[in-house]
Structures are given as structure tokens and as C-alpha cells.
NUKE-847918 format. One record per residue (C-alpha): y negated, z, x negated; residue number from 1; residue in three letters. Coordinates in steps of 0.25 Angstrom, whole numbers. Last residue first. Example, Ala and Ser with C-alpha at 12.3 -4.5 7.8 and 13.67 -1.06 7.14 Angstrom:
2
- 4, 29, -55, 2, SER
- 18, 31, -49, 1, ALA
end
This chain:
580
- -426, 125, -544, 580, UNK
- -415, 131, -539, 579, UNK
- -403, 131, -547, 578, UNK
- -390, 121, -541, 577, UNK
- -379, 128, -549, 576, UNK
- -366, 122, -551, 575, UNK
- -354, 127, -549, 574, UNK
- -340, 127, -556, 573, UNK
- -330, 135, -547, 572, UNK
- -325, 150, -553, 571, UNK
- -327, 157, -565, 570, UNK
- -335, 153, -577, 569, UNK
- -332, 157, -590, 568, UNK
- -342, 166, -602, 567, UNK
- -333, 171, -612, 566, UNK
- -333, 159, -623, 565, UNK
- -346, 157, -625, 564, UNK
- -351, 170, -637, 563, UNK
- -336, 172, -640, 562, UNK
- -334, 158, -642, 561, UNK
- -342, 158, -654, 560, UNK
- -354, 148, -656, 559, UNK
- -364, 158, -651, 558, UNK
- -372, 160, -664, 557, UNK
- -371, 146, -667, 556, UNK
- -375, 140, -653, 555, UNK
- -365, 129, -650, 554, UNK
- -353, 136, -645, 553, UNK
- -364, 141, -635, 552, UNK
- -368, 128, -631, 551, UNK
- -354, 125, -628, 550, UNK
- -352, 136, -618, 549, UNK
- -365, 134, -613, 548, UNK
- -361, 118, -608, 547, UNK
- -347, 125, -604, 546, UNK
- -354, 135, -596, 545, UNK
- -364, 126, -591, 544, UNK
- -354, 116, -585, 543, UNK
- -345, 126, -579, 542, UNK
- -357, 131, -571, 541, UNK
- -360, 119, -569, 540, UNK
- -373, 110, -574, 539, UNK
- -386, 109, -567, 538, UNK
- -395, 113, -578, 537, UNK
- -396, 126, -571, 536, UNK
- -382, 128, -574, 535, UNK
- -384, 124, -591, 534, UNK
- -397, 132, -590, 533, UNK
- -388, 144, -584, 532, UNK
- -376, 141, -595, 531, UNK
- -386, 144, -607, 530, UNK
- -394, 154, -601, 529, UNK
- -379, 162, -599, 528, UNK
- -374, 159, -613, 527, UNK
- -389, 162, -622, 526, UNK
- -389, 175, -613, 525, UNK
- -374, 179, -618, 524, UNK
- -377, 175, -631, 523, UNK
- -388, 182, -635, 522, UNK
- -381, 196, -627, 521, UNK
- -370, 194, -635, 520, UNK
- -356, 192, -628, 519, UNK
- -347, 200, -619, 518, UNK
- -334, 194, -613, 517, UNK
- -327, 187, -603, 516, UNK
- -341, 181, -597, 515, UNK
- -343, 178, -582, 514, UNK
- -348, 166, -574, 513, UNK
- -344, 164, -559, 512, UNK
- -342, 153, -549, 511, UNK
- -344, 152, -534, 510, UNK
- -346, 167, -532, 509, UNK
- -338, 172, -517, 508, UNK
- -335, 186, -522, 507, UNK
- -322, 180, -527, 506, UNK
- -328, 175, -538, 505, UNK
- -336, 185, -540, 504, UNK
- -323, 195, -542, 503, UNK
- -317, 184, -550, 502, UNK
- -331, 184, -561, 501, UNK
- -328, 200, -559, 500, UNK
- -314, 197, -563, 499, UNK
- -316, 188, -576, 498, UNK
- -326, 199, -581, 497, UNK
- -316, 210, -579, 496, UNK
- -306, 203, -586, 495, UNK
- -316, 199, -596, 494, UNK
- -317, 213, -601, 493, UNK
- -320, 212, -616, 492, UNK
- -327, 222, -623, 491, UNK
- -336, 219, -634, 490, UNK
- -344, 232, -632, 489, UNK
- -355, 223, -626, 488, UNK
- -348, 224, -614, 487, UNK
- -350, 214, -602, 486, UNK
- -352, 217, -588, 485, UNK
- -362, 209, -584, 484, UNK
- -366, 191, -585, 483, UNK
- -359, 188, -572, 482, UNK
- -364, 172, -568, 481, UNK
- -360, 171, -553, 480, UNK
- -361, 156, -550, 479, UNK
- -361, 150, -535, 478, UNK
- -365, 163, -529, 477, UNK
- -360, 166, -514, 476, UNK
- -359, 181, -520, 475, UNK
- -351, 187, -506, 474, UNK
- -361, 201, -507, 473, UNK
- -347, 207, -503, 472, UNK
- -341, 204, -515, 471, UNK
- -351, 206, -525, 470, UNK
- -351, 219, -519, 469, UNK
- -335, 221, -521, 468, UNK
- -338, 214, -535, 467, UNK
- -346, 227, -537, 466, UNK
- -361, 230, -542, 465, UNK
- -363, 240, -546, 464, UNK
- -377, 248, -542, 463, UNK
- -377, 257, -532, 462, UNK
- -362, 256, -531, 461, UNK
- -361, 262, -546, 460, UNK
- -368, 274, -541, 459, UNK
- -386, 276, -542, 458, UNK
- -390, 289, -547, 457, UNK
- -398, 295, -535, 456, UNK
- -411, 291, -524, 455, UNK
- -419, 284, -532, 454, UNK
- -410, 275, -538, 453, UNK
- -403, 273, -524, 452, UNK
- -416, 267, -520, 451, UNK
- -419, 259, -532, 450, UNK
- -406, 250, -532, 449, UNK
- -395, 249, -542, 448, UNK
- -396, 240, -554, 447, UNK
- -384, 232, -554, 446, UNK
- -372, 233, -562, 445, UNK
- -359, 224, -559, 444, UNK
- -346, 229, -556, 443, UNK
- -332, 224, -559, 442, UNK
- -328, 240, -561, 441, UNK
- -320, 236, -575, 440, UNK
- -330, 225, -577, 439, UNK
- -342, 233, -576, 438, UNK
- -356, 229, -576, 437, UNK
- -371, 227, -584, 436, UNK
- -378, 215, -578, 435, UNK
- -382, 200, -580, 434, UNK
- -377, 195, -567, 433, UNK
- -380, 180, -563, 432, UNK
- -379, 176, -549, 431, UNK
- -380, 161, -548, 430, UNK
- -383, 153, -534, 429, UNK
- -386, 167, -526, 428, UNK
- -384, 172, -515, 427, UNK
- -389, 181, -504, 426, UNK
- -378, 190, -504, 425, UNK
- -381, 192, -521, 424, UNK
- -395, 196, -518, 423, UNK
- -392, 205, -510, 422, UNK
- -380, 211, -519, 421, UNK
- -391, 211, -532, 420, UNK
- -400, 216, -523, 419, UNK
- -392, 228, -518, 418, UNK
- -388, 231, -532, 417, UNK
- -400, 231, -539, 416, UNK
- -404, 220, -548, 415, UNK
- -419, 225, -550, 414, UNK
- -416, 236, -558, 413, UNK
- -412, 225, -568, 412, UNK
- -416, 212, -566, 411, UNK
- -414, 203, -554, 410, UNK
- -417, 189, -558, 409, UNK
- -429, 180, -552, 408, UNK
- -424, 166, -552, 407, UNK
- -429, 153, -561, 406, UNK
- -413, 150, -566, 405, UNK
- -418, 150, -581, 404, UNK
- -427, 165, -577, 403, UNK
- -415, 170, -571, 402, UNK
- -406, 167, -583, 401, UNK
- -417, 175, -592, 400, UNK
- -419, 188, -584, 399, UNK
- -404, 188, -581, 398, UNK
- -400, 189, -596, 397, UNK
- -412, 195, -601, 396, UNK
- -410, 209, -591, 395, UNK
- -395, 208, -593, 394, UNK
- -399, 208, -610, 393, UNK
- -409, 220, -609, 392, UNK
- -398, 228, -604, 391, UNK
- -400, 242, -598, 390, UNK
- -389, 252, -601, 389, UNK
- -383, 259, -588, 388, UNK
- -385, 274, -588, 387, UNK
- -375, 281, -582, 386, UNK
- -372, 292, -573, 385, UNK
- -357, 294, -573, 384, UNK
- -349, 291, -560, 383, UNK
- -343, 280, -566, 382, UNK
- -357, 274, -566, 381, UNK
- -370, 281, -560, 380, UNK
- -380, 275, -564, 379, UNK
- -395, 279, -572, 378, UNK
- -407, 271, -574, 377, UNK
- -411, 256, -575, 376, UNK
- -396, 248, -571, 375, UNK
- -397, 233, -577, 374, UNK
- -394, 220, -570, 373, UNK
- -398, 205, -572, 372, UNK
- -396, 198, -561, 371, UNK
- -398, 183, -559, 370, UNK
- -399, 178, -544, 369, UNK
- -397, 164, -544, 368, UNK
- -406, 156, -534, 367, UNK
- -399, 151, -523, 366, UNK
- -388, 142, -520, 365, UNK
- -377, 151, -513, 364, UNK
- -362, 148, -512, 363, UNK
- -357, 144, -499, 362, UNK
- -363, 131, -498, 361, UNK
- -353, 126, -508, 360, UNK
- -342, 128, -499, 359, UNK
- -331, 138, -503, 358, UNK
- -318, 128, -504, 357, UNK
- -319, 126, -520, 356, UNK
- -322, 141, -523, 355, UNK
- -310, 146, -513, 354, UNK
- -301, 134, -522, 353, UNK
- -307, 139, -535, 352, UNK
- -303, 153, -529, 351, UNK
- -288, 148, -527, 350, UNK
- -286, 142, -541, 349, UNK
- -287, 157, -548, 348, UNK
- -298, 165, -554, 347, UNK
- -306, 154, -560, 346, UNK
- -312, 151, -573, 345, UNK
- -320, 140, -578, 344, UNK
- -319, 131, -591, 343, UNK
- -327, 118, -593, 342, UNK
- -318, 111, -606, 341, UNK
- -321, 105, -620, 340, UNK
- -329, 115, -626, 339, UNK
- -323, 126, -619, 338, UNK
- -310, 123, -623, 337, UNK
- -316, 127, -638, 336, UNK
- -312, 116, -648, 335, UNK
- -306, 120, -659, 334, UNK
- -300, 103, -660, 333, UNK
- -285, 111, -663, 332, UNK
- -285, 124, -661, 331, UNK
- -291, 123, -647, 330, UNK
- -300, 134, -643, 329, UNK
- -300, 143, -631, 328, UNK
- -315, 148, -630, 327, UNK
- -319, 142, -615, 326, UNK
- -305, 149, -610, 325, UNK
- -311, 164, -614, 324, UNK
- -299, 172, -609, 323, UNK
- -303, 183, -599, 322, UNK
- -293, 178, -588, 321, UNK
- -281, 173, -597, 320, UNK
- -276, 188, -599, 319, UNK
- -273, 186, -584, 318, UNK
- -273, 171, -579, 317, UNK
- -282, 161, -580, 316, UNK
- -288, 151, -571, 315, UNK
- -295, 141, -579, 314, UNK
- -303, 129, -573, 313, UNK
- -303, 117, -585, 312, UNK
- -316, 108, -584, 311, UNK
- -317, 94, -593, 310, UNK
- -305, 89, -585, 309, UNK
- -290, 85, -589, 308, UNK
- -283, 97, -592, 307, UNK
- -269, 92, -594, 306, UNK
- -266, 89, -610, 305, UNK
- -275, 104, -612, 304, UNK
- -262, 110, -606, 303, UNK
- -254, 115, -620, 302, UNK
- -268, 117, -626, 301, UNK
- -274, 126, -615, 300, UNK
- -267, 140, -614, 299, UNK
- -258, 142, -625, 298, UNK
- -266, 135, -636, 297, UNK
- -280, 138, -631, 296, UNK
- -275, 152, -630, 295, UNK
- -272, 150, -646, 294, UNK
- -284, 146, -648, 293, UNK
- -292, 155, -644, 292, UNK
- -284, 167, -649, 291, UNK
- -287, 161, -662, 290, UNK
- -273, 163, -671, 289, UNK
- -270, 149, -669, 288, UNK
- -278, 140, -679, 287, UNK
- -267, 148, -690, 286, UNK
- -258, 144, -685, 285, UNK
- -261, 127, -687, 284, UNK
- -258, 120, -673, 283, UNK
- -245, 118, -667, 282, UNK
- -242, 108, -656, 281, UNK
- -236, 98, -664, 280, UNK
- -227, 109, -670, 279, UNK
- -222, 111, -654, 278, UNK
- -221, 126, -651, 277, UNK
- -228, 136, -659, 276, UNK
- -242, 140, -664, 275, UNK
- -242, 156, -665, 274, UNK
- -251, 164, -659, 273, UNK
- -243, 167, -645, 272, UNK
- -231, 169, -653, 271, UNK
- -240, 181, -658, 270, UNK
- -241, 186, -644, 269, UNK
- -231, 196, -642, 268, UNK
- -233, 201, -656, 267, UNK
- -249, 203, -656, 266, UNK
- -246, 210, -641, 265, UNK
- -238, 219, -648, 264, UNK
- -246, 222, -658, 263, UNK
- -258, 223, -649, 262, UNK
- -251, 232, -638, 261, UNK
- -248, 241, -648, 260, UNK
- -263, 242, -657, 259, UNK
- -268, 245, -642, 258, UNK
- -259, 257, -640, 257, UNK
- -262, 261, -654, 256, UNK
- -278, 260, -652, 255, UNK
- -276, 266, -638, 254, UNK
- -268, 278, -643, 253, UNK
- -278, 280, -656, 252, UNK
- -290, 280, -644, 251, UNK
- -284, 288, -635, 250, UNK
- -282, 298, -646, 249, UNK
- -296, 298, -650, 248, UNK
- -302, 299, -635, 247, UNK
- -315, 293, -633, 246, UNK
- -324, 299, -626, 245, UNK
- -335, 299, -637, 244, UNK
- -336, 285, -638, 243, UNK
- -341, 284, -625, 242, UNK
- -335, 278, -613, 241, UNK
- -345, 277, -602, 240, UNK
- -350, 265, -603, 239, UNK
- -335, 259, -602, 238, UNK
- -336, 249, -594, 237, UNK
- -351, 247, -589, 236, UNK
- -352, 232, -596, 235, UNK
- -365, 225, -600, 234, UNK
- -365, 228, -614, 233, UNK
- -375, 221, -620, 232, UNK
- -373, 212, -633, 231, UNK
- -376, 209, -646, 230, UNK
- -363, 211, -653, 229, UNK
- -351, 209, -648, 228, UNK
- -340, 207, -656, 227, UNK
- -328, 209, -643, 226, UNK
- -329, 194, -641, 225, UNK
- -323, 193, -657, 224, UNK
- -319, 178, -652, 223, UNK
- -303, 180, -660, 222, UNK
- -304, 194, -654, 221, UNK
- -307, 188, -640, 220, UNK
- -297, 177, -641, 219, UNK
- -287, 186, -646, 218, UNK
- -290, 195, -635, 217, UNK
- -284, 182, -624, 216, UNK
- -273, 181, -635, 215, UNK
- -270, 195, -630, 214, UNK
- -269, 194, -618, 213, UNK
- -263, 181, -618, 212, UNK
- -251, 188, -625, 211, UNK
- -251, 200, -615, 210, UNK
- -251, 191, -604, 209, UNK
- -239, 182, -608, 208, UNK
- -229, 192, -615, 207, UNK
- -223, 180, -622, 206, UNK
- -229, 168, -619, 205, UNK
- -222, 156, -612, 204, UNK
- -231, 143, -611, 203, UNK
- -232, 136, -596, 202, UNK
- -240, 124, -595, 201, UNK
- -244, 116, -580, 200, UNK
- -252, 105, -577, 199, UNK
- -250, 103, -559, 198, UNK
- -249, 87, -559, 197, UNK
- -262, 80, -558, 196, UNK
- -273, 78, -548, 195, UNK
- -283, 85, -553, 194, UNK
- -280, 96, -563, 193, UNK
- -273, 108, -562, 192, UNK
- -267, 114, -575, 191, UNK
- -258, 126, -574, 190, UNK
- -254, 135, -586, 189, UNK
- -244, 144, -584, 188, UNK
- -241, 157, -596, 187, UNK
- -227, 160, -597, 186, UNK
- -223, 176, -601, 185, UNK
- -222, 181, -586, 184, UNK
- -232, 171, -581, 183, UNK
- -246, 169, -582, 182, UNK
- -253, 160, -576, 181, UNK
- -263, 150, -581, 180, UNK
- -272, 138, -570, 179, UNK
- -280, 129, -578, 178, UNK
- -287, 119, -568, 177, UNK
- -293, 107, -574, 176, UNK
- -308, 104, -566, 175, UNK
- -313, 91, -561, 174, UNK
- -318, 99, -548, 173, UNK
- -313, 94, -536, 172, UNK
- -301, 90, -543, 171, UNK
- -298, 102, -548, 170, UNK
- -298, 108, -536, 169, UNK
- -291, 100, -526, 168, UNK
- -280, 101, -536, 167, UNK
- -278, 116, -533, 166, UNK
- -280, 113, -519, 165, UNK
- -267, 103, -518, 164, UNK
- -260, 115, -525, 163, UNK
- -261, 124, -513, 162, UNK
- -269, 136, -511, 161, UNK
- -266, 142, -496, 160, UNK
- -266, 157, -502, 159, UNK
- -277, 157, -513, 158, UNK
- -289, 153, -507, 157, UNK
- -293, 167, -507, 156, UNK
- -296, 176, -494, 155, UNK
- -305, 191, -497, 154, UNK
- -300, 203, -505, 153, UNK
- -311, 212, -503, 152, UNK
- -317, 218, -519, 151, UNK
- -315, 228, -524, 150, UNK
- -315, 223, -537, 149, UNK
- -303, 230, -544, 148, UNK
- -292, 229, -531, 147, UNK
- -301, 218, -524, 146, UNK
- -303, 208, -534, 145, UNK
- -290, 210, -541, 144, UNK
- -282, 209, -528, 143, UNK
- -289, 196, -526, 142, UNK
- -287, 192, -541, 141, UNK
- -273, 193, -540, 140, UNK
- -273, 186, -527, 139, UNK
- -278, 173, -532, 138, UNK
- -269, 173, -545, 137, UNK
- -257, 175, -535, 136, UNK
- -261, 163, -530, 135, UNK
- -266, 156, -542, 134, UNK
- -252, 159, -547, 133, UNK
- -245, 155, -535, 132, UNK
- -254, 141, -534, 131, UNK
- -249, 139, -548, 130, UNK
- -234, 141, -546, 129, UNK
- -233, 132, -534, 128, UNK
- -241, 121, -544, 127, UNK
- -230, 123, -552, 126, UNK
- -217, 122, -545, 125, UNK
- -209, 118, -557, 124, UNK
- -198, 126, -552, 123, UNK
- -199, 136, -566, 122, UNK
- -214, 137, -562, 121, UNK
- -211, 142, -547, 120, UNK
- -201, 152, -555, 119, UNK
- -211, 156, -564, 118, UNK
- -221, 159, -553, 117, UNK
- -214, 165, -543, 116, UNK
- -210, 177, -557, 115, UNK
- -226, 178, -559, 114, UNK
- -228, 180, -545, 113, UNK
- -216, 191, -543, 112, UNK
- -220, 197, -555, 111, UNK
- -235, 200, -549, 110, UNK
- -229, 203, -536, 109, UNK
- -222, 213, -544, 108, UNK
- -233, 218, -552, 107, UNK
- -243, 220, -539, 106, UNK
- -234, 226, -530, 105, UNK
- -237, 242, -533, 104, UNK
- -252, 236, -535, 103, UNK
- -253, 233, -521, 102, UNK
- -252, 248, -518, 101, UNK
- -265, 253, -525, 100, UNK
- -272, 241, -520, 99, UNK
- -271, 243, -506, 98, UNK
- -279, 233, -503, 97, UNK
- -270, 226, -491, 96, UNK
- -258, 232, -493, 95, UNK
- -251, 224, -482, 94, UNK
- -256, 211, -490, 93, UNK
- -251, 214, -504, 92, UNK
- -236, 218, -496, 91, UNK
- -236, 205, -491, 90, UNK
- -242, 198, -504, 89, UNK
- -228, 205, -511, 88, UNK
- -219, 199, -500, 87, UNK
- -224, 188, -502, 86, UNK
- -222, 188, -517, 85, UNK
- -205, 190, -515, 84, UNK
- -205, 179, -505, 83, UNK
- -211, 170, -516, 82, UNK
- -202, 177, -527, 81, UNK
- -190, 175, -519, 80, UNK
- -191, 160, -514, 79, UNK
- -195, 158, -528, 78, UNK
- -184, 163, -532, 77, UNK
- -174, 157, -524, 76, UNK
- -179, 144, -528, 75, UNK
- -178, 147, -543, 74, UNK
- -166, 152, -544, 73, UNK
- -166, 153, -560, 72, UNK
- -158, 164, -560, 71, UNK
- -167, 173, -566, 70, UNK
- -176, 168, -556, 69, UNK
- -167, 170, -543, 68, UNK
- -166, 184, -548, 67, UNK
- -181, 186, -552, 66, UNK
- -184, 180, -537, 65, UNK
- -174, 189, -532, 64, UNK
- -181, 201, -538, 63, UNK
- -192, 196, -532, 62, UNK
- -189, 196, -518, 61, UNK
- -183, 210, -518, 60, UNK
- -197, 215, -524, 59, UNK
- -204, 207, -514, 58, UNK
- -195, 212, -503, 57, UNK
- -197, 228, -507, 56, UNK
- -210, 227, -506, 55, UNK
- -211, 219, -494, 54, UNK
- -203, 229, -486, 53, UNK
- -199, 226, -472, 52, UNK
- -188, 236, -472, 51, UNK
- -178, 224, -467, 50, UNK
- -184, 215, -478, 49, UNK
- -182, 225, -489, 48, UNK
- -167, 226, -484, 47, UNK
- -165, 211, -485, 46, UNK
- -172, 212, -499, 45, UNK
- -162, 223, -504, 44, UNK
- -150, 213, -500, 43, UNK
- -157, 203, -508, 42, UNK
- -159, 210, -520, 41, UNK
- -144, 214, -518, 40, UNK
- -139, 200, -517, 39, UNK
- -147, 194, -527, 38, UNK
- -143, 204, -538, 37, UNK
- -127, 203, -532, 36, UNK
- -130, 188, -537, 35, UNK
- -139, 190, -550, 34, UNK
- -127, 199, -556, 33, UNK
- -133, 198, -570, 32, UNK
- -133, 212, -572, 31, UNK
- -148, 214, -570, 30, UNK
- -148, 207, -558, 29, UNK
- -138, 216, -552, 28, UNK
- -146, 227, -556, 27, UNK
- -158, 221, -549, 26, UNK
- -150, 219, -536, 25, UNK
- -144, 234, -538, 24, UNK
- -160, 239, -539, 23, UNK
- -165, 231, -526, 22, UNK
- -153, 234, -516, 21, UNK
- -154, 249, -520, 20, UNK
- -169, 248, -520, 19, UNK
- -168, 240, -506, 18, UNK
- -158, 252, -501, 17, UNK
- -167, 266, -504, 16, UNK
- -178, 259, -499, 15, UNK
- -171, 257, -486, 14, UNK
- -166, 272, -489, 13, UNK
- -178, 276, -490, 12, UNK
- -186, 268, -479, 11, UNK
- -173, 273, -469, 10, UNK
- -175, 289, -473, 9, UNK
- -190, 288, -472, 8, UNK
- -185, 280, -456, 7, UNK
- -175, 292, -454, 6, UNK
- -162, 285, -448, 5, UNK
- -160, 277, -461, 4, UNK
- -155, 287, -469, 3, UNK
- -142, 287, -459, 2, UNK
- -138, 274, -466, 1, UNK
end
């Protein structure tokens, strides 16, 4: 013990000791020999206790949860797990934003959630499971705001959220909450509906968020999305990558990469494809090989018995996020759950419940402010000047929706930055942006303003506009309608799309509009005239986006789900009162 007269001497050799403890705890484990595993984990948790290390008691913590799991405990390991995930939000709160650091602890907290989770499912604790998943949910999406966005992490509802408030919600709004997590290889379905037992369906699929993954392209391919033809390209990624930059090599090497993980994928997922279970159950096989409706299958049809009203609220859960709900189809009546149901997205129970307590004061009545924004003359972007191509269609777009609302909107050169933000901090009922952007930076193109043009090549800060200025502006809007960042290259980035609708969101907007993927110009103005007269006419936004939805499907031309089926709303369900 003489190492422990130098204090760098004692931290080694105390790290030294809980190592020791840890590893011949696991090995232990690994023999069979749960007993002496228990005993050594614990040993080594006393020690961490005495150093004062969360780190070291979250991991001890853990590894007795996975014990007392595996040995079906489930009492003790709960108690574990719980005590383990404290430990973890301890350590999240003593770094603050240091990001770098938090992302060291990231994977195991994630393990250690997932692993609570199962066991609180096991014990039939279910509405205990779902709050824990919104919760972590909640603070997932926090850190993702302010780790990619930028943005200050500000108080959620998310920490006294009780069950009893769950309920309060559905009920206050006639509204059936879909609620999927997933789960090591299970997906959780919850169904919330007013007063009624907690709904609840778990399905075990193998490599869970791989095979949803790519069910979720399935869906795309089978809709050919990525067949774009008459459309602008609203998106920044990649305008600087030429043809002429490209790598050979690279590309063979990503082509057999790709081809890899697509077989494998392919083979993880084919039970997936495949009608199984009770023969009364089964459909015809060949019905099953749309994406669409095999994802109605797994994640509908088994629960469609419990929804109850004509709206469904979904909160979705990785790959799940940038799946198009409205186009799921049932094999059997080929019915598009669209055509049946109001859908609306939310990032997870506790912002419905911030949305529900803000008063309805707070958001802004005014007139809409319609941007439509296009850079005239050179940028700077990436630290490459740049011309940024003017677009006819953003100019139409905005022009067209302004003059059906009876507003003046800012066009082009006119939609400065500074204006934009000044306008914005004096609120707006409906903001409605028709823009060039970028997902990957979550920024928003404005024009920059005269006098830095005079004086020098105006910089990204003169003229993009961030979700951290979105931020501080505090958009009190009761509907943000985003109608930017789309590439007519038939790329789809609804992740990034799904995260500035969040960012908005949280940014103090009542509701939000945004679009998964890219459709044709024709289309796209013929959607958004459609919705506006339906929300003029006094309905919901809900409402009017169900009414377009259906209107498209019945417009020849447009009758395809990838025409109506990427736009979804986020958030509560408003109702505009327009101004005379």
C-alpha cells in the first residue's frame, strides 16, 4: 500500500484496484460462477464509491444489472440499472457542454437504458417503461440540438412527466398516441388512448435497426422518390463536388462496400418479407413484397384493434423517423392509412406536454410573413466563393401563397438576413420559407444585406440562417411551413429535414410543416396552395393536410404516394384565425 503515499501513485493504483475487481468480476461471469461475479463487482463498486467516481459506479452498476438479468433478478436489477443511469446523468451534468467528453459515456448509457427497459417490460411495468423511454427520448434530442445545432439547452417537460399526463393528453385532444421504441432486437409499440389500459405490442426482429433501415429504403424504392424529374434543387450539400473530383478507386471500394452491407442486410431482413405466424393472419406473398405494406404489417396491423379515434399522434423512433406513415398501406382493403387517419409527428410525449402548458396567448396572431429567398451575386460558402443559382420556383412559391393569405412577401434580395430575424422577433401567425439551405449545417439561405455587399464578399454568417438564430429570435409562430433545403438530384435526407422541423420546435414554433423528401416543382405548388386555402378556409392544420393529401391522390398526375406522402406535420394541431 506504500503507492498510495503519492496522491498520482494512489489514483493509479485505485485505478489499478477497480480494474482488477471489475475484470475478475466479468471473468467470473463468464464462467458461470454468478456468485464470486457478484461479489467482485460489488467489491470493485465499494471502491469506486470511496474514489467518488461516477464513471466507474455506472459501469459497476451495470454490470450487476446484466448479472441479476441474466439471472432473471429482476428486482435487483432494476435497482441496478436505475442506480447505474444516475450515475451516467451525473457525470452528463458535471460536463455541461463538453460534448467531446460526453460522447465517451454515450453508448453505455445508451446500453444501460435499453437493458432498464427490458427488464421494466419483463415486470409488466409498462407505463414505467414508456415514460423512460420518452425520457431518454427527450434528452437525446436536447443533446442533438445543441451538439449539431448549436443551439442552448433550455428546461423540457421531460423530468416530472407522469403517466396521469400522458392521459391528460389524449384526452384533451381526441387524438390516439402511437409511442415505438427500439429494443435490442424487439421493437415496443405503445398506444395511449383516453381512459384506457396502457396498449402495448412487442415483435422481435432480428438486427432491429438495420432491418427497419432498410425496409424504411424499401419504401423509397418501391415509391421511386429518388425519380425526380421536374425539380429545383434547393439543397447546398454537395455543390461543390464535381464529377471531376471523383476518385475511381474510391468509387469501386464504396460500390463493393455498399453491395456488402446490402446482402447482408437483404438476408438479415428477409424473414422480415415473409408472411408468418398464425395462417389466419397470413396474406397472399406475393402482396408482401411493397415496403409499404410490409411496415403497415409490423407496425399498425397488430395494434389497429386499439386505435380508437380518427387522429393517430406518432412518435417514432430511429429509422422510424424519416418513414412516410401517411403512405403505409394495408394488404388487405389497399387502403393508404392516410386515407383513413389525421397523422402528425412529435419528438417525444414531454414537448406535446410543453406545447399543451404554453398559453395560447403566447404564440403570435399577425399576419404570415412568407419568405421566399434567393442569393443575387457572389457568397462565400465553405470558404469557396460561390454563386448560388437563382430559383424561379422559390420566387412563385412564396409569390403565389402571399398573395392567397393577402400579405406582402419578402422576396429575393429583399429577404435579408436582418429582416428576416426582425421580422421573425416580431411574430408572425405562419412563417413560411421557400429557400435554398443545408441539411447537413441545418441552415437556411437568406439574402445578405446591402451594406456588407458593398463593402466585401458577404460570409455564411452574413447570410445563413442558423437554428441557433432561430433560437434566439424565440419564433412565437403558431405554424412554421419549411419549403428549403431539398435536392432535386433525388437525394433523400429526411433526417436532417425531421431535425430542423425539432430545432423549430424547440425554438418556441407551435407546430411545424416539412417534407421528407423532393417533389416536382408542379407538384410541390399545387401541394402547399392546396393545404393554405384548406387553412384559410378555417380548418386545422391536421385537417388541411389530410383534406390535401386526399385531393392529391385524386389528381391523376399526382395520384402516387411519392407526390403526398413526404409532407407531415410536427408538433400540436392549430388553427389559423387569418386576418381579413
Amino acid at each position: 500500500m506504500a503507492l498510495g503515499e503519492n496522491s498520482t501513485n494512489k489514483d493509479d493504483y485505485l485505478e489499478l484496484l477497480w480494474n482488477c475487481k471489475h475484470d475478475i468480476s466479468e471473468l467470473h461471469v463468464l464462467l458461470g460462477d454468478y456468485d464470486k461475479g457478484i461479489q467482485y463487482q460489488q467489491e470493485a463498486l465499494d471502491d469506486a464509491r470511496k474514489e467518488g467516481s461516477n464513471s466507474k459506479q455506472a459501469k459497476s452498476h451495470l454490470s450487476l444489472g446484466e448479472v441479476y438479468y441474466n439471472l432473471k433478478q429482476f428486482g435487483n436489477a432494476e435497482k441496478s440499472l436505475k442506480d447505474s443511469l444516475r450515475c451516467y446523468e451525473l457525470i452528463f451534468v458535471g460536463l455541461k457542454q463538453n460534448d467531446r467528453f460526453k460522447i465517451a459515456f454515450v453508448d453505455k448509457y445508451k446500453e444501460t437504458f435499453k437493458l432498464l427497459l427490458k427488464v421494466l417490460i419483463e415486470t409488466n411495468k409498462k407505463e414505467e417503461a414508456l415514460l423512460l423511454s420518452d425520457h431518454y427520448r427527450a434528452k437525446a434530442l436536447k443533446d442533438l440540438l445543441v451538439s449539431s445545432y448549436g443551439m442552448k439547452k433550455e428546461q423540457t417537460a421531460d423530468e416530472g412527466l407522469q403517466y396521469v399526463d400522458v392521459q391528460s393528453l389524449v384526452s384533451s385532444s381526441n387524438y390516439t398516441l402511437l409511442f415505438y421504441s427500439t429494443c435490442f432486437e424487439d421493437l415496443y409499440t405503445f398506444v395511449v388512448e383516453a381512459g384506457k389500459e396502457l396498449g402495448f405490442s412487442v415483435q422481435h426482429i432480428a438486427y432491429c435497426d438495420s432491418c427497419l433501415d432498410k425496409l424504411v429504403d424499401k419504401t423509397f424504392d418501391d415509391m421511386k422518390v429518388r425519380q425526380v424529374i421536374h425539380c429545383e434543387d434547393r439543397s447546398l450539400d454537395n455543390m461543390h463536388y464535381s464529377e471531376e473530383n471523383k476518385n475511381p478507386k474510391d468509387d469501386e471500394l464504396t460500390q463493393v462496400l455498399i453491395q456488402q452491407r446490402e446482402k447482408r442486410l437483404s438476408e438479415q431482413c428477409r424473414s422480415i418479407c415473409e408472411c408468418r405466424g398464425n395462417p389466419s393472419e397470413n396474406c397472399d406473398k406475393s402482396s408482401l413484397t411493397n415496403g409499404l405494406e410490409i411496415l403497415y404489417n409490423k407496425l399498425i396491423n397488430n395494434i389497429k384493434c386499439l386505435i380508437k379515434q380518427d387522429e393517430m399522434v406518432i412518435i417514432p423512433e430511429g429509422p422510424l423517423c424519416r418513414l412516410p406513415f401517411a403512405a403505409l398501406r394495408d394488404p388487405d382493403t389497399g387502403q393508404y392509412l392516410s386515407e383513413r387517419m389525421r397523422i402528425r409527428m412529435a419528438p417525444s410525449m414531454a414537448s406535446l406536454k410543453f406545447l399543451q402548458e404554453y398559453p395560447v396567448e403566447h404564440h403570435s396572431r399577425k399576419e404570415a410573413l412568407i419568405i421566399g429567398a434567393a442569393v443575387l451575386g457572389p457568397v462565400m460558402l465553405d470558404g469557396v466563393e460561390t454563386k448560388i443559382p437563382f430559383l424561379d420556383g422559390i420566387i412563385e412559391e412564396a409569390d403565389e401563397i402571399a398573395t392567397m393569405l393577402g400579405v406582402r412577401p419578402l422576396l429575393s434580395a429583399l429577404a435579408t438576413k436582418p429582416v428576416v430575424i426582425k421580422r421573425l422577433r416580431e411574430g408572425a401567425s405562419v412563417v413560411h420559407i421557400a429557400a435554398h439551405g443545408s441539411l447537413e449545417k441545418a441552415t437556411i439561405v437568406l439574402a445578405p444585406s446591402p451594406e456588407i455587399r458593398t463593402t466585401r464578399i458577404p460570409d455564411e454568417e452574413d447570410y445563413m440562417l442558423t437554428m441557433a438564430d432561430v433560437q434566439q429570435t424565440q419564433v412565437r409562430a403558431q405554424l412554421v411551413v419549411l419549403s428549403c433545403c431539398h435536392s432535386g438530384r433525388g437525394k433523400i435526407k429526411a433526417e436532417g429535414v425531421v431535425g430542423m422541423c425539432r430545432a423549430f420546435l424547440a425554438s418556441g414554433a407551435r407546430a411545424v410543416v416539412g417534407s421528407l423528401w423532393a417533389i416536382d416543382d408542379d407538384a410541390t405548388l399545387m401541394f402547399m396552395k392546396t393545404f393554405y386555402k384548406y387553412l384559410k378556409d378555417g380548418k386545422s392544420a391536421s385537417t388541411s393536410l389530410h383534406l390535401t393529401m386526399n385531393d392529391m391522390r385524386k389528381t391523376p398526375q399526382y395520384s402516387e404516394p411519392k407526390y403526398w406522402a413526404p409532407f407531415f406535420l410536427m408538433g400540436d394541431d392549430v388553427t389559423i384565425q387569418f386576418k381579413d
